[in-house]
VEXDREN-2710 file (C-alpha; in Angstrom, 1 decimal):
% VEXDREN-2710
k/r/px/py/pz
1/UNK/35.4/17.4/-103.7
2/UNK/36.4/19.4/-100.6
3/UNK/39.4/20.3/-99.5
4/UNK/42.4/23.0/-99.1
5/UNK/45.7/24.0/-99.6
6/UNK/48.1/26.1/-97.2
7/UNK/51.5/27.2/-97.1
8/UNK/52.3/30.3/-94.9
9/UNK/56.1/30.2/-95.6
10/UNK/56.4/33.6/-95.9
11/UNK/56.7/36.6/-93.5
12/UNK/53.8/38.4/-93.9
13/UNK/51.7/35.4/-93.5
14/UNK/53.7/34.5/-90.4
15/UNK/54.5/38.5/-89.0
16/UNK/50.7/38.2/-86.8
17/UNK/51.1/35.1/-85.2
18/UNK/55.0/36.0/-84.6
19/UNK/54.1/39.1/-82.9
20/UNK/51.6/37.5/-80.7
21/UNK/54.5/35.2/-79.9
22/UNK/52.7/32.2/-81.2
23/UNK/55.3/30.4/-83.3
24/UNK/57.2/27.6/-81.7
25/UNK/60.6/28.8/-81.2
26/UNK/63.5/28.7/-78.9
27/UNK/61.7/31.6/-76.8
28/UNK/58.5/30.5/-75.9
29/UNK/57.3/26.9/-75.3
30/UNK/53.5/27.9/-75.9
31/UNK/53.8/28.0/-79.8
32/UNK/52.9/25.9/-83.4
33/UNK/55.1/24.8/-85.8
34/UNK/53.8/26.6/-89.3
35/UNK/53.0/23.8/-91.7
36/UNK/52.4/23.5/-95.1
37/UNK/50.0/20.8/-97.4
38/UNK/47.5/20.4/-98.8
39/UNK/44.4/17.8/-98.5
40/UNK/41.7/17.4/-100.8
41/UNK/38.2/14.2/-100.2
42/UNK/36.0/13.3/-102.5
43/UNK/32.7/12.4/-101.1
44/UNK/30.0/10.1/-103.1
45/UNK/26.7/8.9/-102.1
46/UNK/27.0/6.0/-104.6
47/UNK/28.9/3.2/-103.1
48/UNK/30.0/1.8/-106.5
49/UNK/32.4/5.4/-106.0
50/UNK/33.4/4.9/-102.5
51/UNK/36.4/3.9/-101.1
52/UNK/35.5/0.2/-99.4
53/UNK/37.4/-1.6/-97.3
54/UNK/36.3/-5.4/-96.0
55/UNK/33.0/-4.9/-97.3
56/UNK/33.0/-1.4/-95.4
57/UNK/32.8/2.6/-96.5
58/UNK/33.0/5.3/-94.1
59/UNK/30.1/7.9/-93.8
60/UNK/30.4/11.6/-93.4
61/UNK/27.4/12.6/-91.5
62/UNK/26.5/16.4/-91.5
63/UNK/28.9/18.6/-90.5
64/UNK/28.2/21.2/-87.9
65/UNK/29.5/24.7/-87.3
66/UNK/29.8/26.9/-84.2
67/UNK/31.3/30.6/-83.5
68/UNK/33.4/31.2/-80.6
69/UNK/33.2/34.8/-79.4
70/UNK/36.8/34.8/-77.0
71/UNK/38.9/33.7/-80.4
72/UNK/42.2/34.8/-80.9
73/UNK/41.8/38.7/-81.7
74/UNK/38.3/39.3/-79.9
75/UNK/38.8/40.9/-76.5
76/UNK/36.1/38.9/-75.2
77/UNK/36.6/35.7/-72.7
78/UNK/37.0/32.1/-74.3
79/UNK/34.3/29.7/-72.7
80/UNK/34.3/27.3/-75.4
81/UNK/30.8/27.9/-76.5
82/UNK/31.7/27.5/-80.3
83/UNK/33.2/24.4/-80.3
84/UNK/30.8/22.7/-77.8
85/UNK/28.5/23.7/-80.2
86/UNK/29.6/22.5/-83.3
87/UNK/30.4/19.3/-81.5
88/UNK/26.7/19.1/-79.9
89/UNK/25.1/20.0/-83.2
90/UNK/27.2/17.0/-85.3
91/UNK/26.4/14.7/-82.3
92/UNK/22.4/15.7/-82.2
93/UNK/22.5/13.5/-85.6
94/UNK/23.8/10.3/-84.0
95/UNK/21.7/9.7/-80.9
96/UNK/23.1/8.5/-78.7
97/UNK/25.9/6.5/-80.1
98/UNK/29.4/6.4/-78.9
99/UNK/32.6/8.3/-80.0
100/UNK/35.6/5.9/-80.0
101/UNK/38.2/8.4/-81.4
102/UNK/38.5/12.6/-82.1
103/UNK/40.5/13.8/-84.3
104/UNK/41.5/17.5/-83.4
105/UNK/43.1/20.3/-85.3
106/UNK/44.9/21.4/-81.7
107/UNK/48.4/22.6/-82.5
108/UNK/50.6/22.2/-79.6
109/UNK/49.2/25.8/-78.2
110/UNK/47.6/25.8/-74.8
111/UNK/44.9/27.8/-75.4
112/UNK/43.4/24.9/-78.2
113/UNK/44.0/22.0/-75.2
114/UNK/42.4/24.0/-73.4
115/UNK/39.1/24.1/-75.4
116/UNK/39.5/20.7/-76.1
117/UNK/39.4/19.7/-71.9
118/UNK/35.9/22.0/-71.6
119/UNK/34.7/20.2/-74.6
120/UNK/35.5/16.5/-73.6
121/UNK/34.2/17.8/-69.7
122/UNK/31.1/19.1/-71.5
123/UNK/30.0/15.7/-73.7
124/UNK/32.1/13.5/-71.9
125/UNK/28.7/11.1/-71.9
126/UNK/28.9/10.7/-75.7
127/UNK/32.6/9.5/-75.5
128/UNK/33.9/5.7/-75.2
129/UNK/35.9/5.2/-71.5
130/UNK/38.8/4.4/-73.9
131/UNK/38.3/7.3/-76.1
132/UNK/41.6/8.9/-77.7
133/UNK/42.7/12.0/-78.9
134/UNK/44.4/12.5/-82.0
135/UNK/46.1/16.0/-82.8
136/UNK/48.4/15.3/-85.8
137/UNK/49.9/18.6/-86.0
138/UNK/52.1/18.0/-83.7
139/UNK/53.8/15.9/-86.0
140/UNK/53.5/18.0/-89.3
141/UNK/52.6/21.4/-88.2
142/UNK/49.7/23.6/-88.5
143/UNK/48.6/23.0/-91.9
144/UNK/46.1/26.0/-92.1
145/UNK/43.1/25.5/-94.2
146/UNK/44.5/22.0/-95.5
147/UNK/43.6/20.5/-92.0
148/UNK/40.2/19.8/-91.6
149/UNK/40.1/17.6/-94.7
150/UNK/43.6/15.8/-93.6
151/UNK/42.0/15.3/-90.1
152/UNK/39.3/13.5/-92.3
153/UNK/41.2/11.6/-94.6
154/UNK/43.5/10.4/-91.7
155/UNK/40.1/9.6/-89.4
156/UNK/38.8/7.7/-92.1
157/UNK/42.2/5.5/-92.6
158/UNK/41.9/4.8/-89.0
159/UNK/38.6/3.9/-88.9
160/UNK/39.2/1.5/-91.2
161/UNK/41.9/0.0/-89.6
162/UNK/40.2/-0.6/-86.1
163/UNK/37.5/-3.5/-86.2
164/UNK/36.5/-2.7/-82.9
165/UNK/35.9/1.4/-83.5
166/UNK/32.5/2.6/-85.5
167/UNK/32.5/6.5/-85.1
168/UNK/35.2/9.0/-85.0
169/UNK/34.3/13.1/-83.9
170/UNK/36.7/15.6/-85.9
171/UNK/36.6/18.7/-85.8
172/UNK/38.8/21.9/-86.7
173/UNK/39.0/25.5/-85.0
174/UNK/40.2/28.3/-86.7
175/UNK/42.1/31.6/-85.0
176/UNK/38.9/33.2/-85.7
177/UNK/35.5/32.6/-84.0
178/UNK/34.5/29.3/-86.7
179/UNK/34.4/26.5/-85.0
180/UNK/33.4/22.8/-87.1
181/UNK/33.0/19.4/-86.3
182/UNK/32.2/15.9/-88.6
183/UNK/31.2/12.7/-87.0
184/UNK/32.4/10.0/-89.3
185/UNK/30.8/6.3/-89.1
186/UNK/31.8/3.0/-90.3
187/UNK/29.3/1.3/-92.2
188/UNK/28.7/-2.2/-94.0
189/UNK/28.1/-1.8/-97.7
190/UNK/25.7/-4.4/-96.7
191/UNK/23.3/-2.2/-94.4
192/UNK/23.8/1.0/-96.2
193/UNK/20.5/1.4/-98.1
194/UNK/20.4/4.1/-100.5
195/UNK/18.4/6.7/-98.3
196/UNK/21.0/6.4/-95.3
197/UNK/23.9/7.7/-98.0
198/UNK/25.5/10.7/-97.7
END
């Protein structure tokens, strides 16, 4: 079980990013919308366990991590080194298969679509022509550390409901240097034998 709950309703929580002048407001139009949830997987290696759909489970395949130095209180430049490598390290695992969706943890704030354009420039060979980015907070806020398993849970759901999509990328960034990204794949209960389980 993996997972996370977040509620920053209160003003110490929200005094840093509101003095940075981070929160969406009347004022500036670069900001996030605070959000609070909470998301919580359970993850199986025995398909009796797992969630099917048509004859189909989803795989998580392993999850990779990366450290940006130029995060949100370093002094140092962002290049999106931490994120393209998280991204290339859960890609290594998947050869050279295709990515028809991402799921991304970007919160309406520039600096976060900006690391997703040098990411998608940087691997933009491992993506489908059609591929499409998904950033739900824009709907339901920044929900902290709740949101890389919701990204998950809501990849999955989607994955399931496209017959023509196999893998999803997701990945989360956090206001620090960790960076992590999950390639999820849709498999036939069929084909899954037990040493390809995760």
């Amino acid at each position: 079980m993996i997972g996370g709950s977040d509620c920053p309703n209160s003003y110490p929580r929200l005094e840093v990013p509101d003095q940075q002048h981070r929160l969406l407001s009347l004022g500036p139009c670069d900001g996030y919308a605070p959000g609070e949830g909470a998301a919580f997987i359970a993850l199986t290696a025995s398909a009796e366990n797992a969630m099917v759909h048509n004859g189909q489970v989803i795989q998580v395949r392993a999850p990779a991590l990366g450290e940006e130095v130029g995060h949100w209180f370093s002094d140092e430049p962002y290049r999106g080194e931490g994120l393209d490598q998280a991204i290339k390290g859960a890609l290594g695992p998947v050869s050279d298969a295709q990515i028809d969706g991402i799921y991304s943890s970007a919160n309406g704030e520039r600096y976060w679509a900006k690391e997703m354009g040098v990411v998608q420039i940087r691997n933009n060979d491992r993506w489908q022509n059609s591929v499409r980015v998904v950033h739900p907070a824009e709907y339901y806020g920044d929900l902290g550390c709740a949101t890389a398993p919701a990204l998950i849970a809501l990849a999955s759901q989607e994955l399931f409901w496209r017959a023509n999509h196999k893998r999803y990328l997701v990945y989360s960034s956090s206001d620090a240097g960790l960076r992590g990204a999950v390639v999820l794949e849709k498999q036939s209960l069929s084909c899954l034998d037990e040493g390809d389980r995760e």
